[in-house]
NUTI-789849 format. One record per residue (C-alpha): residue in three letters; x, y, z. Coordinates in nm, 3 decimals. Example, Ala and Ser with C-alpha at 12.3 -4.5 7.8 and 13.67 -1.06 7.14 Angstrom:
+------+---------+---------+---------+
! type !       x !       y !       z !
+------+---------+---------+---------+
!  Ala !   1.230 !  -0.450 !   0.780 !
!  Ser !   1.367 !  -0.106 !   0.714 !
+------+---------+---------+---------+
***
This chain:
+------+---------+---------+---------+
! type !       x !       y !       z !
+------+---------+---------+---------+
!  Unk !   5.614 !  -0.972 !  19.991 !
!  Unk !   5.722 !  -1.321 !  19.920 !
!  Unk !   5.577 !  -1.622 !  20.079 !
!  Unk !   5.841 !  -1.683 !  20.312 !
!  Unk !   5.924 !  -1.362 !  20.441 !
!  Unk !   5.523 !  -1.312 !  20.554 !
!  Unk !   5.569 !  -1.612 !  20.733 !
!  Unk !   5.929 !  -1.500 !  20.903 !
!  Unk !   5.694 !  -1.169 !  20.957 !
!  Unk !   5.473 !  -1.410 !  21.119 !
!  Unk !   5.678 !  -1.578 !  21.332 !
!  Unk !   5.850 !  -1.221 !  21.464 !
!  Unk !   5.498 !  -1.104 !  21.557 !
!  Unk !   5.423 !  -1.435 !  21.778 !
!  Unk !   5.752 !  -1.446 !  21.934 !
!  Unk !   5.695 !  -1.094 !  22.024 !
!  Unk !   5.373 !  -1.121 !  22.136 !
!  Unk !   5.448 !  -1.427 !  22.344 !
!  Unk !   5.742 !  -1.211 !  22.524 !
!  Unk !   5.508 !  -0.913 !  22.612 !
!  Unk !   5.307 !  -1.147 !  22.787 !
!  Unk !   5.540 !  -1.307 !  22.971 !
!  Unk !   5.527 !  -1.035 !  23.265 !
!  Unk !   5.141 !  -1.068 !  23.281 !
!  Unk !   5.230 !  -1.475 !  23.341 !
!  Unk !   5.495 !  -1.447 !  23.618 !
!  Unk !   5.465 !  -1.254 !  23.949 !
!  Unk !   5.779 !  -1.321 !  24.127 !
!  Unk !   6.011 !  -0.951 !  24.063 !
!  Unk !   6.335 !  -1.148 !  24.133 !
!  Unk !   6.261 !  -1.422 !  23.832 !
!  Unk !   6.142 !  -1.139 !  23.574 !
!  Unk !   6.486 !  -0.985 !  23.656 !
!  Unk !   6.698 !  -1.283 !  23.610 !
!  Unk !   6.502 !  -1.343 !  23.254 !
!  Unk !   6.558 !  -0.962 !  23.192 !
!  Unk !   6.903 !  -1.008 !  23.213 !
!  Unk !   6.916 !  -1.308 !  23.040 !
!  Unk !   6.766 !  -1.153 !  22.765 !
!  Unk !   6.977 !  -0.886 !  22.756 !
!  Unk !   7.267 !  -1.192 !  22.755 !
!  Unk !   7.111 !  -1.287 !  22.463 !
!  Unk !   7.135 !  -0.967 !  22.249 !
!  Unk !   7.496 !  -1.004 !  22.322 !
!  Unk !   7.540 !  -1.350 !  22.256 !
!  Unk !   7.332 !  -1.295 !  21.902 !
!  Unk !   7.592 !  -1.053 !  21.787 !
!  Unk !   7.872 !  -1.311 !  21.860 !
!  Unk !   7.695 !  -1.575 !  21.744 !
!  Unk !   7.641 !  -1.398 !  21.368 !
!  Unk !   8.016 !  -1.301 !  21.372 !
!  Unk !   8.094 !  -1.679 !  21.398 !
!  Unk !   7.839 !  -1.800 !  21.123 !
!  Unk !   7.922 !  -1.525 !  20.855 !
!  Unk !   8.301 !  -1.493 !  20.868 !
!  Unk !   8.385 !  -1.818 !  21.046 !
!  Unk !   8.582 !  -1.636 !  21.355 !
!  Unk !   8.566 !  -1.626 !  21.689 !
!  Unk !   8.619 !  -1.313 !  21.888 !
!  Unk !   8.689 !  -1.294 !  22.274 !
!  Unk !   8.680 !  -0.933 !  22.288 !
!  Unk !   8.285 !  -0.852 !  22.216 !
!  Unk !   8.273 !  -0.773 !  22.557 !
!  Unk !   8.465 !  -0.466 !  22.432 !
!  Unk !   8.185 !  -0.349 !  22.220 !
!  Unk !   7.945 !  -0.440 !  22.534 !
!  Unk !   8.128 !  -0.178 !  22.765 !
!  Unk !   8.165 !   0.095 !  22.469 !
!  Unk !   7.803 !   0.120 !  22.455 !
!  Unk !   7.753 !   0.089 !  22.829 !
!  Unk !   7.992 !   0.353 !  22.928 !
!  Unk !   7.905 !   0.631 !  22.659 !
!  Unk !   7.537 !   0.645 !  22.855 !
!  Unk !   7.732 !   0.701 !  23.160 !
!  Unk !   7.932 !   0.904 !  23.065 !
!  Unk !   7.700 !   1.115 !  22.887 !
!  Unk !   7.460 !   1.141 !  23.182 !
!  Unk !   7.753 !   1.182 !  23.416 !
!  Unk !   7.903 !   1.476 !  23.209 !
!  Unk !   7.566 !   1.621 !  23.050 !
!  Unk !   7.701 !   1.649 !  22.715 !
!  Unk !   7.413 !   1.526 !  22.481 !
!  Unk !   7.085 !   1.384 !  22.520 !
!  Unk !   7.065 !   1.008 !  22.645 !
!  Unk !   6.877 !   0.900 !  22.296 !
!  Unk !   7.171 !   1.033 !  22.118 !
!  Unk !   7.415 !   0.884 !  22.362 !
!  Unk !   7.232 !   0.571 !  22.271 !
!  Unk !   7.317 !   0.608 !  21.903 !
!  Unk !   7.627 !   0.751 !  22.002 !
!  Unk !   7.743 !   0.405 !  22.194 !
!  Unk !   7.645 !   0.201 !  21.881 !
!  Unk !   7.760 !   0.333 !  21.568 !
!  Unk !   8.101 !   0.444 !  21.794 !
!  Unk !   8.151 !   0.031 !  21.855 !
!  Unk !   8.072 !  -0.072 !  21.475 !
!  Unk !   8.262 !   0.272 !  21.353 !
!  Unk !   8.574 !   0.140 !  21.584 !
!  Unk !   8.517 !  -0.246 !  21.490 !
!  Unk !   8.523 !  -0.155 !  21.119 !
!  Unk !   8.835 !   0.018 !  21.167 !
!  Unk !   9.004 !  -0.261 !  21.345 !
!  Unk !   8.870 !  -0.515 !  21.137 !
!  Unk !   9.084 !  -0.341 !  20.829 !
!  Unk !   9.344 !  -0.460 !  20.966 !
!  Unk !   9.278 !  -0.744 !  21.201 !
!  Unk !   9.065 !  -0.972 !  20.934 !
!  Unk !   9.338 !  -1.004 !  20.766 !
!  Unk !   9.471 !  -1.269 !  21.014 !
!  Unk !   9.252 !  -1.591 !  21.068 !
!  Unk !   9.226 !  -1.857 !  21.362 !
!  Unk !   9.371 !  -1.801 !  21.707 !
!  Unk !   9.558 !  -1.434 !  21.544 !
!  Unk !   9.263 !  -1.301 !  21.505 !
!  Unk !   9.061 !  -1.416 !  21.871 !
!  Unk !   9.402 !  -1.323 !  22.014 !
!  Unk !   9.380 !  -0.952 !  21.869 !
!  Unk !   9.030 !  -0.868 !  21.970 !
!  Unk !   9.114 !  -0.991 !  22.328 !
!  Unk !   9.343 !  -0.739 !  22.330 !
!  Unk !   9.147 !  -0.441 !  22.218 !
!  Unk !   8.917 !  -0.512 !  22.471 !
!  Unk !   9.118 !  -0.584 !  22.768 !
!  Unk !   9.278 !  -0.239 !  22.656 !
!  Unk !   8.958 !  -0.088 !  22.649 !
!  Unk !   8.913 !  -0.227 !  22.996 !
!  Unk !   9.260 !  -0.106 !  23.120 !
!  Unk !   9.209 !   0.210 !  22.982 !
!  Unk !   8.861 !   0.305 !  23.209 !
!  Unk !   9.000 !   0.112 !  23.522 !
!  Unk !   9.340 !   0.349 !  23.565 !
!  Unk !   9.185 !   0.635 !  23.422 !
!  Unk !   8.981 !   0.759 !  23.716 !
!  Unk !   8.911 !   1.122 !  23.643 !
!  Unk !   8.767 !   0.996 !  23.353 !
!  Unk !   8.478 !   0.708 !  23.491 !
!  Unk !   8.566 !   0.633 !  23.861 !
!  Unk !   8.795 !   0.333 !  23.810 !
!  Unk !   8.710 !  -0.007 !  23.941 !
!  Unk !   8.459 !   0.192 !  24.187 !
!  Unk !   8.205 !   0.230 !  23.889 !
!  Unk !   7.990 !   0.463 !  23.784 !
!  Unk !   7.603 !   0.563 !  23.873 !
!  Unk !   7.393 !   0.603 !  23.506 !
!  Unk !   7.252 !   0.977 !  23.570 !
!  Unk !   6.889 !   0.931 !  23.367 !
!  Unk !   6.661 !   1.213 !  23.243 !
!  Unk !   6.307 !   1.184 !  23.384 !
!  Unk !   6.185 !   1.110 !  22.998 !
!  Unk !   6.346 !   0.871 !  22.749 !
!  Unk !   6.223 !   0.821 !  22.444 !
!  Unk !   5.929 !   1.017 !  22.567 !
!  Unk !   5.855 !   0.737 !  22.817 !
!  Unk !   5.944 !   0.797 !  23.202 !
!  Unk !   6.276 !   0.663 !  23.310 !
!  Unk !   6.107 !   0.413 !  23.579 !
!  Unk !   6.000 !   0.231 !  23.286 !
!  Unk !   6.329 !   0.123 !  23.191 !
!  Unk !   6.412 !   0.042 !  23.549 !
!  Unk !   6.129 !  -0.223 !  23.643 !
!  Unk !   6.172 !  -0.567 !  23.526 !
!  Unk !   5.871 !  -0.642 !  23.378 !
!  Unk !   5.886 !  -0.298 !  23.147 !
!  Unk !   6.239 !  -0.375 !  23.017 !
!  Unk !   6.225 !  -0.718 !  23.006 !
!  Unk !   5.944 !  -0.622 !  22.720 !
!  Unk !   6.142 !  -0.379 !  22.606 !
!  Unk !   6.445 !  -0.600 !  22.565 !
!  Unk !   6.253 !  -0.902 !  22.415 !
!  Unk !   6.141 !  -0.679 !  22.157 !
!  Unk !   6.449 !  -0.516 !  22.061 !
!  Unk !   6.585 !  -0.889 !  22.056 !
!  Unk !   6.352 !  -1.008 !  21.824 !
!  Unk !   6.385 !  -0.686 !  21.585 !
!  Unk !   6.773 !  -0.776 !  21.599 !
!  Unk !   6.701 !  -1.123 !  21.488 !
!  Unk !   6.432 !  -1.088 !  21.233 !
!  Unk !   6.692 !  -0.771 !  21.109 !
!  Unk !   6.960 !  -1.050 !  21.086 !
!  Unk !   6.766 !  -1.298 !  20.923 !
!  Unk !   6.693 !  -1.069 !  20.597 !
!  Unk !   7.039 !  -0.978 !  20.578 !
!  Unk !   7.183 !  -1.360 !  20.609 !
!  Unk !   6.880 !  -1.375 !  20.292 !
!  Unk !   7.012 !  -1.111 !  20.145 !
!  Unk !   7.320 !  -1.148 !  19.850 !
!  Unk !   7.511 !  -0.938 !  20.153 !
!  Unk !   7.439 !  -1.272 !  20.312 !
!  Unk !   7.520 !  -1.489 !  20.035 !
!  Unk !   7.852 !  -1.351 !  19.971 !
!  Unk !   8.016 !  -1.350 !  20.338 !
!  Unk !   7.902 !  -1.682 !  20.361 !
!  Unk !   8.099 !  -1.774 !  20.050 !
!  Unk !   8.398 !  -1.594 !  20.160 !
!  Unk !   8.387 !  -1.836 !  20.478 !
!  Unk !   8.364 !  -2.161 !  20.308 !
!  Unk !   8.634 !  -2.049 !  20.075 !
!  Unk !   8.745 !  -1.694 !  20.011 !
!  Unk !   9.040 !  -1.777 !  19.774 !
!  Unk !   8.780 !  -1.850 !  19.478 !
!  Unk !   8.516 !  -1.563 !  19.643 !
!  Unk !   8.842 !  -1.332 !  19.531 !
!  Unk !   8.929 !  -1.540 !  19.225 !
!  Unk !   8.588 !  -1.491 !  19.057 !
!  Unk !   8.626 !  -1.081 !  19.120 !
!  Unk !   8.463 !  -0.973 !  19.497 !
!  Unk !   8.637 !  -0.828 !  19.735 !
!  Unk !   8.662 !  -0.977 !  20.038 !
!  Unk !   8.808 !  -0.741 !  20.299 !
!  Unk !   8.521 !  -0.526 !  20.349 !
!  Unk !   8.203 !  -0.791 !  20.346 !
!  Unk !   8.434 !  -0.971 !  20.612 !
!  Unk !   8.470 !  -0.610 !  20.816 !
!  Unk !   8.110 !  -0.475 !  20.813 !
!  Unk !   7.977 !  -0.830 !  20.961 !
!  Unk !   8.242 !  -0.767 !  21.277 !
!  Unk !   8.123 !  -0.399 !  21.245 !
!  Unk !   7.748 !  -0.497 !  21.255 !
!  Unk !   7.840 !  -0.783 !  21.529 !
!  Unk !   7.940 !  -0.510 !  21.748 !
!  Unk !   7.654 !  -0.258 !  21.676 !
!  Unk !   7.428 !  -0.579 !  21.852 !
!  Unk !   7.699 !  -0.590 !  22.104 !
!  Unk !   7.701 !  -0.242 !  22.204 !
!  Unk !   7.287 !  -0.187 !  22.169 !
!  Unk !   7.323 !  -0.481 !  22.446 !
!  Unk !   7.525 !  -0.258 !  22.667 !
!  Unk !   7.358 !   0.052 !  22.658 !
!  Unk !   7.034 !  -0.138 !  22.710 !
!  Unk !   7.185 !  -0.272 !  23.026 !
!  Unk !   7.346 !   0.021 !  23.162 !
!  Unk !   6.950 !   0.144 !  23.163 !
!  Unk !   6.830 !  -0.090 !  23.326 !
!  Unk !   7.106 !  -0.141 !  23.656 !
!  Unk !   7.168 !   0.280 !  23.655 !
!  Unk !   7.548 !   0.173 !  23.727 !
!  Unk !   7.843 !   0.078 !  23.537 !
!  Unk !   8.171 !  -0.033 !  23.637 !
!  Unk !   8.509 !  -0.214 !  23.451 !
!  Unk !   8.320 !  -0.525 !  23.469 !
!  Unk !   8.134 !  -0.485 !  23.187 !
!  Unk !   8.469 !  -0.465 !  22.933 !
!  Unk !   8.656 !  -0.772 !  23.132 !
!  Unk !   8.726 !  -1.052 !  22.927 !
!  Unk !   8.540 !  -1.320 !  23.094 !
!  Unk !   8.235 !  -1.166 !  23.006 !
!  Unk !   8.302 !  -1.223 !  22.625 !
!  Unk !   8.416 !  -1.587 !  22.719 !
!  Unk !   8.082 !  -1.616 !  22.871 !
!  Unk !   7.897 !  -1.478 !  22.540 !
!  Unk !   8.079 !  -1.690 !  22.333 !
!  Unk !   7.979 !  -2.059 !  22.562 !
!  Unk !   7.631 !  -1.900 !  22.512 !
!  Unk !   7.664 !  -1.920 !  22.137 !
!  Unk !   7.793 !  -2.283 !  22.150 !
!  Unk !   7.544 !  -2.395 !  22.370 !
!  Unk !   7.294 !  -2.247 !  22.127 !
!  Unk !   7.462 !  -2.313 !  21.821 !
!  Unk !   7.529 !  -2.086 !  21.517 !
!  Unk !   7.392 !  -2.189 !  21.208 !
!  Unk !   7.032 !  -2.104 !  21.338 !
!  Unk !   7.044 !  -1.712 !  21.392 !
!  Unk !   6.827 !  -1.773 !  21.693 !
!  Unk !   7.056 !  -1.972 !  21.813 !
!  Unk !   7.295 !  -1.783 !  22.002 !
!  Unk !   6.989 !  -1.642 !  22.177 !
!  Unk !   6.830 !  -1.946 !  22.275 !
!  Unk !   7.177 !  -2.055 !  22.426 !
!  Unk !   7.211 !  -1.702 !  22.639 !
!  Unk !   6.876 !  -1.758 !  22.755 !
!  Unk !   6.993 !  -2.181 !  22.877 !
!  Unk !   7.321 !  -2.088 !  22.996 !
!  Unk !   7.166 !  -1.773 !  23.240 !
!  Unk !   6.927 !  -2.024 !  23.385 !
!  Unk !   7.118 !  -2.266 !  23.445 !
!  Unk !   7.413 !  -2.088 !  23.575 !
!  Unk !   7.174 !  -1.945 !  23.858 !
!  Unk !   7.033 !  -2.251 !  23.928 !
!  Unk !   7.351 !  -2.439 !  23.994 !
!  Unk !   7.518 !  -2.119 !  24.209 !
!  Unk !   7.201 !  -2.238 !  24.397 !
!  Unk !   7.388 !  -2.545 !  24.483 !
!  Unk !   7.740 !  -2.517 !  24.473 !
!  Unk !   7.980 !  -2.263 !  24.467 !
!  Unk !   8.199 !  -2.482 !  24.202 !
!  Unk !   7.879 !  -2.393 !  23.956 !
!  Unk !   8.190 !  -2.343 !  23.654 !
!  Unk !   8.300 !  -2.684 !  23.705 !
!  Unk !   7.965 !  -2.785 !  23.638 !
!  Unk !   7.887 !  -2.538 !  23.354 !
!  Unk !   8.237 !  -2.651 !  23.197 !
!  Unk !   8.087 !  -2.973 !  23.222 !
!  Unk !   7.773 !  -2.876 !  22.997 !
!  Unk !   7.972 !  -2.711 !  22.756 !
!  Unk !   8.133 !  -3.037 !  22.689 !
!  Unk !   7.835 !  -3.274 !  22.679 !
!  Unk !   7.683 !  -3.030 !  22.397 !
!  Unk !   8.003 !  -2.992 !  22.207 !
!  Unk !   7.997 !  -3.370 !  22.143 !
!  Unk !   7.696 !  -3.472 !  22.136 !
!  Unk !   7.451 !  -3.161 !  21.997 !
!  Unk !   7.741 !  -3.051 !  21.765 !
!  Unk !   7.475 !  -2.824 !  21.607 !
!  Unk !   7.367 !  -2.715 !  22.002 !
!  Unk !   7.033 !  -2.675 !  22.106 !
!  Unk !   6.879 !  -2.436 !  21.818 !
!  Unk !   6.976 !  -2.760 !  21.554 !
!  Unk !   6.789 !  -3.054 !  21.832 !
!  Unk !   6.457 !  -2.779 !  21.792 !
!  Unk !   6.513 !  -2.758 !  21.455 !
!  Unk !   6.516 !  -3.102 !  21.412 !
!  Unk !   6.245 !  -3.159 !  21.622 !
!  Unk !   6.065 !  -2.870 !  21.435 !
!  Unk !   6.085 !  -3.096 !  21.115 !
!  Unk !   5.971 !  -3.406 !  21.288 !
!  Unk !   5.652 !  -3.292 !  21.366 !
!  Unk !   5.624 !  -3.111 !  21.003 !
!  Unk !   5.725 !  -2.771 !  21.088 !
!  Unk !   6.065 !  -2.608 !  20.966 !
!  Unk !   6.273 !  -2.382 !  21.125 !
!  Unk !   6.371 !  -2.034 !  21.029 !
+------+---------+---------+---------+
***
């Protein structure tokens, strides 16, 4: 093991030591839920986020992906037609199977085209579970029928904040160290080079269709692990979860956070949650004033937060993965 991936190993097993103990530090129920969602926010926003720094496009449909992996643990409780740990899988590898398949087709447009074309699939997607109510209840939702076990652990476990917000950290920080090899990797290398310029990526022999089509596969995968995690945790699902606004939402997160630092995305989920609660607090006009913030760090933190810590980070003689 080289140098540098014992100390990414090292910096996994801190941040994921420092999460588990974050339930032991706070007592208050309703905040542990707020950072369990955010958290859960942040797997979503991570899988956007990598989308944008590997191909270079933006997608307002990952919310798609989100409700495909929500809804097949519904469904599959609500219709008892596997086990939940292989509805789990199930919800995943559907979302990347289906974003590989669509990204045949729809990579091969670039810019607004392509944001334009994955807003579409999902809003289907969302029209498609809010008129078909034989199939999932409509807009009225659906309850999340859980086995007593999971996993072999009780189903309570996934139910109580402080449980699944561990639960959630860690799977976060597996997703991110999982990201960082591959963005090491040549995998990594190569769709990068297709971004910056993928008429010489194809003059010097590589293909660049499929690299481009696995990231947006793999993007949704995180996506989709995001949304079956949450349908555990709130035991109902409705349309909601496949509307557009919540891929709008994903996508300020991984602004905020910025997306050359794989973290990023996360660390901008985790800012935007908090402070979106904090201003409903005070106003009900809390998007002007999150619209407002999106601005500010557009301009001035072009890099968003994750590139100020980094910088910081390398002030004080530290560098950032």
């Amino acid at each position: 093991m080289t140098g540098k991936a014992t100390r990414a190993l090292g910096i996994c097993l801190a941040v994921g030591l420092a999460g588990a103990l974050v339930p032991r530090l706070i007592g208050s129920p309703l905040l542990l839920t707020l950072l369990t969602q955010a958290v859960l926010n942040a797997i979503l926003a991570t899988g956007v986020g990598f989308l944008v720094r590997q191909n270079g496009l933006v997608s307002f449909g990952h919310a798609g992906f989100f409700g495909i992996g929500a809804y097949v643990v519904a469904l599959s409780g609500k219709y008892q037609v596997m086990p939940i740990e292989a509805s789990l899988l199930l919800g995943i590898l559907g979302a990347a199977g289906l974003a590989l398949l669509l990204g045949a087709a729809m990579l091969r447009l670039a810019g607004v085209a392509f944001s334009m074309l994955t807003l579409a699939v999902a809003q289907a997607l969302y029209e498609l579970v809010l008129r078909w109510r034989g199939l999932a209840n409509g807009d009225d939702g659906i309850a999340v029928q859980l086995p007593r076990r999971i996993f072999g652990l009780d189903q309570s476990v996934f139910q109580q904040p402080a449980s699944m917000f561990t639960i959630c950290w860690i799977v976060l920080v597996l997703v991110l160290a999982g990201l960082a090899l591959l963005i090491a990797s040549h995998f990594g290398t190569l769709t990068m080079a297709i971004r910056e310029n993928e008429e010489r990526a194809r003059f010097i022999g590589y293909r660049t269709l499929p690299p481009r089509a696995v990231v947006y596969a793999i993007s949704a995968a995180i996506a989709a692990l995001a949304g079956a995690l949450f349908a555990l945790y709130n035991g109902f699902v409705t349309p909601d979860v496949l509307y557009w606004s919540l891929s709008g939402e994903a996508l300020v997160m991984a602004v905020i956070g910025g997306t050359r630092a794989v973290w990023g995305p996360a660390l901008g989920a985790l800012i935007f949650f908090l402070f979106k609660n904090a201003a409903g607090d005070l106003t009900e006009h809390w998007p002007a004033i999150i619209g407002g913030t999106l601005i500010v760090v557009t301009v001035l933190l072009p890099r968003g937060a994750s590139g100020s810590v980094a910088m910081l980070m390398e002030r004080v003689g530290m560098r950032a993965p």
